[in-house]
Chimera marker file (.cmm) of the C-alpha trace (Angstrom):
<marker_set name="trace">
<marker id="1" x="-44.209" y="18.832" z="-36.942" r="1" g="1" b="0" radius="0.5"/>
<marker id="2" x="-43.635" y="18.457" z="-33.256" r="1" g="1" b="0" radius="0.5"/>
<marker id="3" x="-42.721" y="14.291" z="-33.690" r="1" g="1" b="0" radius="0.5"/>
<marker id="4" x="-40.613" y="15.539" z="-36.455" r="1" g="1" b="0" radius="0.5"/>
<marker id="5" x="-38.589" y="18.110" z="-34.435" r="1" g="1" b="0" radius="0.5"/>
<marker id="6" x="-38.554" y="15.182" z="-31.598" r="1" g="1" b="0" radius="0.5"/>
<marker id="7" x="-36.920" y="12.882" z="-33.975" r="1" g="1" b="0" radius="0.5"/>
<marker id="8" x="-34.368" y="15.127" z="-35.311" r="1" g="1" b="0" radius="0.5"/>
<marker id="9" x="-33.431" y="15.736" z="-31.396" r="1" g="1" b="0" radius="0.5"/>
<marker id="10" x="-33.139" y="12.679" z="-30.494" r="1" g="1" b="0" radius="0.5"/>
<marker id="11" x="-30.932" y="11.652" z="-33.554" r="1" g="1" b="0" radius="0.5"/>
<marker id="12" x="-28.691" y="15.093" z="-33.011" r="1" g="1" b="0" radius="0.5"/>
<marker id="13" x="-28.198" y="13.514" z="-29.196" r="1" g="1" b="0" radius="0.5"/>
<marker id="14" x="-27.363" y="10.228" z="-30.333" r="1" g="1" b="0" radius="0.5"/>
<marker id="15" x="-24.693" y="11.258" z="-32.334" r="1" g="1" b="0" radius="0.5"/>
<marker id="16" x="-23.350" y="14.116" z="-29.645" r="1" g="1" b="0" radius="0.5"/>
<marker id="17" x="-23.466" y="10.651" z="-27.579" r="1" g="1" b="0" radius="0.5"/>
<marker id="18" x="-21.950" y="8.433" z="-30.075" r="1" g="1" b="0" radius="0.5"/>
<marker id="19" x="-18.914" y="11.480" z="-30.480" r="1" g="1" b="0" radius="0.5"/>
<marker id="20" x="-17.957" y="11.624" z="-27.287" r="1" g="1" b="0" radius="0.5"/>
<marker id="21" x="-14.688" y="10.818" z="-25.692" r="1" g="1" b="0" radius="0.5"/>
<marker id="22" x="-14.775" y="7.601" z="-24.198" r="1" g="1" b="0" radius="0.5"/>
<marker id="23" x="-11.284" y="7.812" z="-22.767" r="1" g="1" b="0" radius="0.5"/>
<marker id="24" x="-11.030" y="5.838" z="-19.268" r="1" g="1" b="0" radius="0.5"/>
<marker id="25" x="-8.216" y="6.882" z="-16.643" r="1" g="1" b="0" radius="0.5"/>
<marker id="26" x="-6.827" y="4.258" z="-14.128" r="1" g="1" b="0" radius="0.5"/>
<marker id="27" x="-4.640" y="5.252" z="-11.414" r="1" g="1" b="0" radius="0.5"/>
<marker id="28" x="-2.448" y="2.486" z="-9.445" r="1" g="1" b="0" radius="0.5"/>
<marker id="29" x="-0.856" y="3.107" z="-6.092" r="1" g="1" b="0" radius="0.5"/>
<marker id="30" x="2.743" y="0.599" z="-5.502" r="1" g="1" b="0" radius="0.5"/>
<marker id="31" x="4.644" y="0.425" z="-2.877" r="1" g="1" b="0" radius="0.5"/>
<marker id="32" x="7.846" y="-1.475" z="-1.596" r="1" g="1" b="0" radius="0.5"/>
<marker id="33" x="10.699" y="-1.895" z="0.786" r="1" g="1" b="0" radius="0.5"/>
<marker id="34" x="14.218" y="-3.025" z="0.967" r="1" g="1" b="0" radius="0.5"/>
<marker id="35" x="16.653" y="-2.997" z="3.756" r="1" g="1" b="0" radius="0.5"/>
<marker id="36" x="18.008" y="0.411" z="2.821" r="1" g="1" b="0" radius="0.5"/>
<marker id="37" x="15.531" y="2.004" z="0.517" r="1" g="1" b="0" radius="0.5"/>
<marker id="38" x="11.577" y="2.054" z="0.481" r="1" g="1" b="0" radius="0.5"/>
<marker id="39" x="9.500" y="3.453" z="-2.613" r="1" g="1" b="0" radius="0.5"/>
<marker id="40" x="6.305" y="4.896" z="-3.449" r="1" g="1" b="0" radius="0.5"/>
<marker id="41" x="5.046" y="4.769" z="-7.359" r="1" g="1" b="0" radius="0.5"/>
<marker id="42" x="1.969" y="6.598" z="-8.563" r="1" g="1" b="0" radius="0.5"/>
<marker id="43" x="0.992" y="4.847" z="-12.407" r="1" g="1" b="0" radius="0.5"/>
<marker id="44" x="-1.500" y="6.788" z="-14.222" r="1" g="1" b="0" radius="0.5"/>
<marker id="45" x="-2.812" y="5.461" z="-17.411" r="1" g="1" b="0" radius="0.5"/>
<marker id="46" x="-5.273" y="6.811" z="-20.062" r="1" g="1" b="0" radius="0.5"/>
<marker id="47" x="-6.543" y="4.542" z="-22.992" r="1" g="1" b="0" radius="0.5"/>
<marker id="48" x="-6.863" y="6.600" z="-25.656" r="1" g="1" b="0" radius="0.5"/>
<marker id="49" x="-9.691" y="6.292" z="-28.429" r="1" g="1" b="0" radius="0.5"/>
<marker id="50" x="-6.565" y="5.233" z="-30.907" r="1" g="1" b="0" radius="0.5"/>
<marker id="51" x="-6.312" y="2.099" z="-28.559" r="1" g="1" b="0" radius="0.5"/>
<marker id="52" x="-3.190" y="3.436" z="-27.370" r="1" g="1" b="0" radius="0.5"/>
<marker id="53" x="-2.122" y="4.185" z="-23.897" r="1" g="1" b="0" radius="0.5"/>
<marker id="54" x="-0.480" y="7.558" z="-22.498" r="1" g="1" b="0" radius="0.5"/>
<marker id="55" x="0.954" y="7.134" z="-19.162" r="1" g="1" b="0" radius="0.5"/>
<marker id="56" x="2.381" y="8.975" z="-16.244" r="1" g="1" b="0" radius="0.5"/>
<marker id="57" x="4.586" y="7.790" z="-13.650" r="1" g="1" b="0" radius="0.5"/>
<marker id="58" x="5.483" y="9.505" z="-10.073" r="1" g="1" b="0" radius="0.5"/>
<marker id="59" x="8.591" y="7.374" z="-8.364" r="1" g="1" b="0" radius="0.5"/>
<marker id="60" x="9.801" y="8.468" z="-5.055" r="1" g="1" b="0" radius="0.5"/>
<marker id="61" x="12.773" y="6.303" z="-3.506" r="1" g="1" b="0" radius="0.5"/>
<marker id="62" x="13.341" y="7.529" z="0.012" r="1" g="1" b="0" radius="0.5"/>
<marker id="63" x="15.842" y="6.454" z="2.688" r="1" g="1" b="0" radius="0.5"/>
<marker id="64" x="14.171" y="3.257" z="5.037" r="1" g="1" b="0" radius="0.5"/>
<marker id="65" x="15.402" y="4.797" z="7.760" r="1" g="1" b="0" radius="0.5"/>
<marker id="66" x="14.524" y="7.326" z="10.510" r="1" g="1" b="0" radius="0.5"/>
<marker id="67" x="12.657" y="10.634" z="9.506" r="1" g="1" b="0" radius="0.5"/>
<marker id="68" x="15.348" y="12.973" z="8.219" r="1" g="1" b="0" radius="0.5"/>
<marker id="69" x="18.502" y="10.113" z="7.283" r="1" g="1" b="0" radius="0.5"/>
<marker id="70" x="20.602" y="9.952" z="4.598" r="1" g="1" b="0" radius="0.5"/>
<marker id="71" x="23.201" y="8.550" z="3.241" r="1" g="1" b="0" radius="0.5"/>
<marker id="72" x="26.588" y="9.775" z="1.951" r="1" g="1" b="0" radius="0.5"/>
<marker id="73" x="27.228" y="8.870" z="-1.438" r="1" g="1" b="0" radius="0.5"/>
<marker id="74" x="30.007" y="10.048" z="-4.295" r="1" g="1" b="0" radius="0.5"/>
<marker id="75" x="27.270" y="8.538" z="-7.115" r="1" g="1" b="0" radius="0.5"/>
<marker id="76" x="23.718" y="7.543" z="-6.845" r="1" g="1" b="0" radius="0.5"/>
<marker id="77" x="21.224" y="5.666" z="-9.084" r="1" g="1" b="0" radius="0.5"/>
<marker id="78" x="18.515" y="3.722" z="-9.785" r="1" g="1" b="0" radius="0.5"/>
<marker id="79" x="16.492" y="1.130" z="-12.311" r="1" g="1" b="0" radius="0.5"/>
<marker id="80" x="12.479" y="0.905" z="-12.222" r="1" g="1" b="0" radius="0.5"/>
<marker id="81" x="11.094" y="-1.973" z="-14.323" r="1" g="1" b="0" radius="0.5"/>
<marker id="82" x="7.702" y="-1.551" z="-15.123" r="1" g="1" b="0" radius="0.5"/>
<marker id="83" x="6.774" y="-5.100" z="-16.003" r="1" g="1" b="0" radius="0.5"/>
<marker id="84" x="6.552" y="-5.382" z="-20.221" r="1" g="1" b="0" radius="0.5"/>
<marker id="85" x="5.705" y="-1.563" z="-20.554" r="1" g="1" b="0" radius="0.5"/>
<marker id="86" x="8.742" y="0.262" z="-19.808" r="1" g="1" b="0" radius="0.5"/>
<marker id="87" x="12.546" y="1.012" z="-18.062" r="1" g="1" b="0" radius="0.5"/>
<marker id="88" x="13.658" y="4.453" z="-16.306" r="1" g="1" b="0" radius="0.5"/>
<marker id="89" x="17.010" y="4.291" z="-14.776" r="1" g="1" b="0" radius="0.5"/>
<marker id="90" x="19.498" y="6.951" z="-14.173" r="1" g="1" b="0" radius="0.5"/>
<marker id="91" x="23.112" y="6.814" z="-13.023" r="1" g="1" b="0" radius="0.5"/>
<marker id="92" x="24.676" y="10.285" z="-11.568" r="1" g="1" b="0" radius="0.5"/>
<marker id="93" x="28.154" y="10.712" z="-10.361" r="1" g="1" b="0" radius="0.5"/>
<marker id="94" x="28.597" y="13.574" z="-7.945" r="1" g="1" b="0" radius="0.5"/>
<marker id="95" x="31.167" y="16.005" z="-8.154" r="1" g="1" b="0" radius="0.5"/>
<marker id="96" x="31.413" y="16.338" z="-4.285" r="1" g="1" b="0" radius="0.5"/>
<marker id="97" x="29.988" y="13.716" z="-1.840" r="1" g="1" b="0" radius="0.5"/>
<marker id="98" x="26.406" y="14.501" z="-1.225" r="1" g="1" b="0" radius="0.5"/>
<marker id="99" x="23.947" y="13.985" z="1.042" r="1" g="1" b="0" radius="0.5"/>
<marker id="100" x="20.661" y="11.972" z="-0.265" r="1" g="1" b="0" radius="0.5"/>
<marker id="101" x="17.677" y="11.022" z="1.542" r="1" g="1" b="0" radius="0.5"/>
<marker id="102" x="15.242" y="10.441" z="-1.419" r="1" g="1" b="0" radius="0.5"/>
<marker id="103" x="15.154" y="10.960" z="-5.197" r="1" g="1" b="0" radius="0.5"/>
<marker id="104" x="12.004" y="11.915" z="-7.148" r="1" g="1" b="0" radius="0.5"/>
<marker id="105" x="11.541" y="10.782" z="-10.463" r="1" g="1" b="0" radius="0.5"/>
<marker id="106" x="8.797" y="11.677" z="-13.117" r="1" g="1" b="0" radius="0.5"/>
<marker id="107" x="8.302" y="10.300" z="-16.388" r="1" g="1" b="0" radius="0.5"/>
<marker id="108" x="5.432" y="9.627" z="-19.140" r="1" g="1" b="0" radius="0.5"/>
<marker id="109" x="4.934" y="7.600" z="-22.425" r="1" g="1" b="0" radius="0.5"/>
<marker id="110" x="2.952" y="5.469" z="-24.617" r="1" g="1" b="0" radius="0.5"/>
<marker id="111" x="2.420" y="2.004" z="-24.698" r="1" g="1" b="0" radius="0.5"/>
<marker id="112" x="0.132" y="-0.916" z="-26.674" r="1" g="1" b="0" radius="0.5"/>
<marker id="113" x="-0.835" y="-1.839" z="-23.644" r="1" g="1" b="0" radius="0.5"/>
<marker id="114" x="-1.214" y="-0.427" z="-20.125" r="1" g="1" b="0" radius="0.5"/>
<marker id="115" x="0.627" y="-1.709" z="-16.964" r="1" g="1" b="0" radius="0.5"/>
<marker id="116" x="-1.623" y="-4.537" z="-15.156" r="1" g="1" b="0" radius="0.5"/>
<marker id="117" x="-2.302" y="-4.715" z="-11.104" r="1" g="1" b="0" radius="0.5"/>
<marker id="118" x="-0.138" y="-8.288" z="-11.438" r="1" g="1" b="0" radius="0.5"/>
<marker id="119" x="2.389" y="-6.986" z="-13.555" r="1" g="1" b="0" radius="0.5"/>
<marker id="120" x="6.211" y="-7.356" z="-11.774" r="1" g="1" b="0" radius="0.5"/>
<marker id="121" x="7.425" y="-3.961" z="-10.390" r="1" g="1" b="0" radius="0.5"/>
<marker id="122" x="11.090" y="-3.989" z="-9.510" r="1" g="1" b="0" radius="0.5"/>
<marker id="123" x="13.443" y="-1.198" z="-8.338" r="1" g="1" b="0" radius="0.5"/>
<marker id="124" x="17.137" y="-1.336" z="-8.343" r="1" g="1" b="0" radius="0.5"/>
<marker id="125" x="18.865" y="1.449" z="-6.273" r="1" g="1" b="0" radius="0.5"/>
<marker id="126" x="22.622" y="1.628" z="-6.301" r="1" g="1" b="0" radius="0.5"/>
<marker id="127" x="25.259" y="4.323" z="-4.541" r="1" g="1" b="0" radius="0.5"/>
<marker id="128" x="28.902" y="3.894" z="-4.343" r="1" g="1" b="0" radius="0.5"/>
<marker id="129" x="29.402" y="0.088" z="-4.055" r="1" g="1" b="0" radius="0.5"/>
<marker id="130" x="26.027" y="-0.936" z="-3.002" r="1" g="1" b="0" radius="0.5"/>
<marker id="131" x="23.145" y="-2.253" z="-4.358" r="1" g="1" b="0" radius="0.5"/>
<marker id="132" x="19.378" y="-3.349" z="-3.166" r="1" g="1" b="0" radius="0.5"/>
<marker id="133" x="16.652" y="-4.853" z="-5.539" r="1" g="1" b="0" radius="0.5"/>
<marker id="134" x="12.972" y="-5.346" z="-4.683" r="1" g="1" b="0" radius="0.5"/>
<marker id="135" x="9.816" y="-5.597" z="-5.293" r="1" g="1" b="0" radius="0.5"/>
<marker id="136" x="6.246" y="-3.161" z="-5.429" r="1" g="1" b="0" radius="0.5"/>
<marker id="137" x="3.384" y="-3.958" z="-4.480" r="1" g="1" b="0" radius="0.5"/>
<marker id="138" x="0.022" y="-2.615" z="-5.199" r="1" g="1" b="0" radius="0.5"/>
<marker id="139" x="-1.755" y="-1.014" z="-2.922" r="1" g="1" b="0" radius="0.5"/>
<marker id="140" x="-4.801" y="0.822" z="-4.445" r="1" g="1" b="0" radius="0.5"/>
<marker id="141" x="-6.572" y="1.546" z="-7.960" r="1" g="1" b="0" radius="0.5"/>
<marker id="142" x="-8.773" y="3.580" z="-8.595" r="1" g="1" b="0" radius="0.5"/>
<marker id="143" x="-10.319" y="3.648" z="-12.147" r="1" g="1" b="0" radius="0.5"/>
<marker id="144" x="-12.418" y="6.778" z="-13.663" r="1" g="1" b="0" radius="0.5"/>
<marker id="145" x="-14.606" y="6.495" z="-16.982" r="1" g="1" b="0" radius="0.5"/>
<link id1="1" id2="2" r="1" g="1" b="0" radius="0.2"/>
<link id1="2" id2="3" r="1" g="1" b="0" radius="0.2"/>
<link id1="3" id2="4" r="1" g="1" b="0" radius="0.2"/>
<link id1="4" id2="5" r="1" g="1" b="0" radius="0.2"/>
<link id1="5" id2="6" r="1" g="1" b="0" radius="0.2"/>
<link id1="6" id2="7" r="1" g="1" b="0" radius="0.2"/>
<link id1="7" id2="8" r="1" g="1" b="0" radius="0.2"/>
<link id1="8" id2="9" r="1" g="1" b="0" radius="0.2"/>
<link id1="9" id2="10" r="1" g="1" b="0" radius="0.2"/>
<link id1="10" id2="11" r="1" g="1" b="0" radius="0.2"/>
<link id1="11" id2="12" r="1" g="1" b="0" radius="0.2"/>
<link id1="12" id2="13" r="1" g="1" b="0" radius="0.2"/>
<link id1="13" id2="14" r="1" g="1" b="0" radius="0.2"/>
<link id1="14" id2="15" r="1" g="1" b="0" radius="0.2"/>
<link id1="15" id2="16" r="1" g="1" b="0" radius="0.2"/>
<link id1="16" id2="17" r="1" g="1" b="0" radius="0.2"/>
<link id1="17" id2="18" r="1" g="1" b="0" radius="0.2"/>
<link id1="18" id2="19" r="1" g="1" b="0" radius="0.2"/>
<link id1="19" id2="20" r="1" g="1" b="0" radius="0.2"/>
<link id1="20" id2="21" r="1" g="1" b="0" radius="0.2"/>
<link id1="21" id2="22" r="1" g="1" b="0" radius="0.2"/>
<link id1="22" id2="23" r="1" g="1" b="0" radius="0.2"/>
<link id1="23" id2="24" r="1" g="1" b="0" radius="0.2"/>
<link id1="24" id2="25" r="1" g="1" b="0" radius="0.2"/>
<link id1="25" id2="26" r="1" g="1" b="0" radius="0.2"/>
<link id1="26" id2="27" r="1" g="1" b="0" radius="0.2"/>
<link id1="27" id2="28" r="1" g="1" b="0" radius="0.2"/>
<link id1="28" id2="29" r="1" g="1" b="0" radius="0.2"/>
<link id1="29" id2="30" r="1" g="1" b="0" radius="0.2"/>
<link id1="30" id2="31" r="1" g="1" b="0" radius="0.2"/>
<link id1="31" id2="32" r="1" g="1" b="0" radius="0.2"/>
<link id1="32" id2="33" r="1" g="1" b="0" radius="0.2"/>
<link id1="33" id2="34" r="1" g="1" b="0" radius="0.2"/>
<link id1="34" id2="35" r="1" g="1" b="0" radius="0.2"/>
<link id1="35" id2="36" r="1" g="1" b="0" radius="0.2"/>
<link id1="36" id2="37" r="1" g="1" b="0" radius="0.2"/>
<link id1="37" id2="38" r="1" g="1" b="0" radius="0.2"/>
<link id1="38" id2="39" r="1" g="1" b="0" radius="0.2"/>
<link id1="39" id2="40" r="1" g="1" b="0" radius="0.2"/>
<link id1="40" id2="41" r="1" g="1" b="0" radius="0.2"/>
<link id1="41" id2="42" r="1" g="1" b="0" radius="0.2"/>
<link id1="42" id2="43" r="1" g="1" b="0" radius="0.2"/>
<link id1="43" id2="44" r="1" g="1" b="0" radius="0.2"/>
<link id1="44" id2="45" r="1" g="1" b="0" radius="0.2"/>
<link id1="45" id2="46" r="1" g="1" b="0" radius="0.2"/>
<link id1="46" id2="47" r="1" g="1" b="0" radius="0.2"/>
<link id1="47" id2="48" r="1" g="1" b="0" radius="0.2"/>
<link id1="48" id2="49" r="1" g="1" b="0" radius="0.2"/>
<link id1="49" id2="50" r="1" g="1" b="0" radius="0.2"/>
<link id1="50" id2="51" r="1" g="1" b="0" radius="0.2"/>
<link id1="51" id2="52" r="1" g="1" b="0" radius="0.2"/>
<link id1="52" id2="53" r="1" g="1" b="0" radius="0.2"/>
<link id1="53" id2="54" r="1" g="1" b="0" radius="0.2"/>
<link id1="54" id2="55" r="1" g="1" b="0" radius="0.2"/>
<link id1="55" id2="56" r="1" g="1" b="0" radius="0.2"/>
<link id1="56" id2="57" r="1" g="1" b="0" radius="0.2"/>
<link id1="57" id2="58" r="1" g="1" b="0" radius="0.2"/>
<link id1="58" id2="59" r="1" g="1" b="0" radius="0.2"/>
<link id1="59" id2="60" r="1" g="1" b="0" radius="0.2"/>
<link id1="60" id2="61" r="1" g="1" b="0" radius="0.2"/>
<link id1="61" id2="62" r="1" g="1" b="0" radius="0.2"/>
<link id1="62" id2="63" r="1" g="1" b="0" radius="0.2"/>
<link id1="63" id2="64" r="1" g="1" b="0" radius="0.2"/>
<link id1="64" id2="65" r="1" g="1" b="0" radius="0.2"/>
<link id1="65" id2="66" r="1" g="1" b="0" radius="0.2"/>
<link id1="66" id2="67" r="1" g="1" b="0" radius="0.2"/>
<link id1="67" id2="68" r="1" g="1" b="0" radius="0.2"/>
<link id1="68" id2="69" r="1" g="1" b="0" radius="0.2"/>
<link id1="69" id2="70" r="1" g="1" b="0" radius="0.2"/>
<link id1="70" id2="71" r="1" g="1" b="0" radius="0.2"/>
<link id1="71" id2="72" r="1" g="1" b="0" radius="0.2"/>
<link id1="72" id2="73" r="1" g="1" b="0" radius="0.2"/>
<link id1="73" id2="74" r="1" g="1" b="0" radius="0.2"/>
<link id1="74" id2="75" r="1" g="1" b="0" radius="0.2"/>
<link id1="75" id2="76" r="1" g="1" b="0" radius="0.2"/>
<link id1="76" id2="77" r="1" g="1" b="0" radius="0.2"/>
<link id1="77" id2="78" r="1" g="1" b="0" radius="0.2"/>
<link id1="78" id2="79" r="1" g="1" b="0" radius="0.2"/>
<link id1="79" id2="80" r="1" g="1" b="0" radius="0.2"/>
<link id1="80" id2="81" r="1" g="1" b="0" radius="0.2"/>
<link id1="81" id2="82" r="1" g="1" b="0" radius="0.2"/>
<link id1="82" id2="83" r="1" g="1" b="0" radius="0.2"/>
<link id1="83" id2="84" r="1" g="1" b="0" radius="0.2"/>
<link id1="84" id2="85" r="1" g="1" b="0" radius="0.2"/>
<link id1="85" id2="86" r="1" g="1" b="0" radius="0.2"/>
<link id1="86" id2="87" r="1" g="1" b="0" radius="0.2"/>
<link id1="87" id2="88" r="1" g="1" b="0" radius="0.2"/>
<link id1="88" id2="89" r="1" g="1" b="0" radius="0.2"/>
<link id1="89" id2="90" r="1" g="1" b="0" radius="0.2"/>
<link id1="90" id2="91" r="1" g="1" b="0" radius="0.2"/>
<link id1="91" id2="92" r="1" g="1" b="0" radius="0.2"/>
<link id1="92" id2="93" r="1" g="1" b="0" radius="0.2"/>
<link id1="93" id2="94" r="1" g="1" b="0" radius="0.2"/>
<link id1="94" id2="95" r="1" g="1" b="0" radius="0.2"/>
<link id1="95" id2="96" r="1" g="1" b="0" radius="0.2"/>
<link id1="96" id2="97" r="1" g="1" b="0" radius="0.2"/>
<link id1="97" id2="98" r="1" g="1" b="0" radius="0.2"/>
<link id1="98" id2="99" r="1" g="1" b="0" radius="0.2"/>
<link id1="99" id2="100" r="1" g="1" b="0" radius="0.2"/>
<link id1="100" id2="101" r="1" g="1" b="0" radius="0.2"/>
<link id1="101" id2="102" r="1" g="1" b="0" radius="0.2"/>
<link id1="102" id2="103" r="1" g="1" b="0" radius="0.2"/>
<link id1="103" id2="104" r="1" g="1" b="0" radius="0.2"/>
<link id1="104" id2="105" r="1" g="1" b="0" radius="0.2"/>
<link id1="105" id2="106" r="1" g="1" b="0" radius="0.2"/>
<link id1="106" id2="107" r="1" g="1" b="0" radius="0.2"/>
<link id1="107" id2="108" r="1" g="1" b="0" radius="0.2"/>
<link id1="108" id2="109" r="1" g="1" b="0" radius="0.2"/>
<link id1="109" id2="110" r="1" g="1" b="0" radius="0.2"/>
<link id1="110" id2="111" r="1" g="1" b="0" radius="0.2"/>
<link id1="111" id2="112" r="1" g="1" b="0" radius="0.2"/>
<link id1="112" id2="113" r="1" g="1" b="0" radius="0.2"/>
<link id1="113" id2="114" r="1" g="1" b="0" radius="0.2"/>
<link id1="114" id2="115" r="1" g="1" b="0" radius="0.2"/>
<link id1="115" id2="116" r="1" g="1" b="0" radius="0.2"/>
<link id1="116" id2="117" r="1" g="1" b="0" radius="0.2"/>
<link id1="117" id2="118" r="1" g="1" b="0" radius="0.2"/>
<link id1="118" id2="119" r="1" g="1" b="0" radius="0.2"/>
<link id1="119" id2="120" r="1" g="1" b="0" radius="0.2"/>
<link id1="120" id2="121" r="1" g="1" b="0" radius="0.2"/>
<link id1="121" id2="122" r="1" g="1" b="0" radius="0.2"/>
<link id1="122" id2="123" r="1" g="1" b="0" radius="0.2"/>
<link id1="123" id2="124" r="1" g="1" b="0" radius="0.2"/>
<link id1="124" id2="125" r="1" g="1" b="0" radius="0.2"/>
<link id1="125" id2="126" r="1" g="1" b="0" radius="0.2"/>
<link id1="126" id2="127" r="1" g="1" b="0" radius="0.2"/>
<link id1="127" id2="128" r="1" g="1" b="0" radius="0.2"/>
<link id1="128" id2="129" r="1" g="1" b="0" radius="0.2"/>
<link id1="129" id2="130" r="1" g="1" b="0" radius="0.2"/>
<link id1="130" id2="131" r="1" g="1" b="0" radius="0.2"/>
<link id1="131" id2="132" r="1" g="1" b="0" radius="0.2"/>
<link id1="132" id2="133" r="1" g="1" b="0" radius="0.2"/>
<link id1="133" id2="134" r="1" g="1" b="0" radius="0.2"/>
<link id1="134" id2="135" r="1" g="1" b="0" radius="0.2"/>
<link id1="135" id2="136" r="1" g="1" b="0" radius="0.2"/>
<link id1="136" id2="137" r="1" g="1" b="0" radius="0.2"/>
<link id1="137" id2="138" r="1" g="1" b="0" radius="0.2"/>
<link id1="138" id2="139" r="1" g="1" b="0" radius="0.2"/>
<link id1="139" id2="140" r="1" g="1" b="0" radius="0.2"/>
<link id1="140" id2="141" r="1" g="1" b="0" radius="0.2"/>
<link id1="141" id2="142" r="1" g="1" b="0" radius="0.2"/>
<link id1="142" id2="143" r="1" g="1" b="0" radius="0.2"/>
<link id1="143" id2="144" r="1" g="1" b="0" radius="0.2"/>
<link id1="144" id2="145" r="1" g="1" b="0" radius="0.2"/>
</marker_set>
């Protein structure tokens, strides 16, 4: 009886085991600079069990200057390429001139296949006549199972 009950618990655990979620989260850090502009992007991705991935994305673009700059600008936008997984951009005109010293940008989806460390990260941030393209960079990953 008791080998019996032992069997039928450790069959019950192996498929609690065998159920569980086996979703893994990976969380990549970027960061870049331009002459004007500087940017800080927090990826979050989560394979699902479906094999697909849900994402998160955290973009601030803030002015390269001095604490507390900003610029003047009548219109104000931006383009983040997120190598083969995904665009954002957004183009606002401003009623009045307005003062901007960083946009924050937040944004999710799903993708067949998550961002990689090497992928190509590039941010295009225009106001009034100007423009200024470059590059992230990763700087840390951190991966959860």
């Amino acid at each position: 009886m008791t080998k019996r009950l032992v069997l039928i618990l450790l069959v019950f655990v192996g498929i609690l085991i065998g159920c569980q979620d086996s979703d893994s989260v990976t969380e990549i850090d970027y960061e870049g600079y331009g002459e004007y502009w500087r940017a800080d992007l927090n990826y979050e991705v989560e394979q699902r069990n479906n094999g697909e991935y849900a994402y998160e994305i955290q973009l601030t673009i803030t002015q390269n200057g001095k604490l507390g700059e900003h610029i003047k600008a009548d219109q104000m936008g931006y383009i983040l390429t997120l190598g083969n997984v995904a665009i954002y951009e957004n183009h606002e005109e401003y009623d009045e001139t307005q003062e901007v010293s960083a946009l924050y940008i937040k944004g999710e989806g799903v993708s067949d296949t998550p961002l990689s460390e090497t992928a190509e990260i590039s941010l295009e941030v225009f106001w009034d006549q100007q423009t200024e393209i470059f590059q992230l960079d990763v700087v840390e990953v951190e991966i959860d199972n």
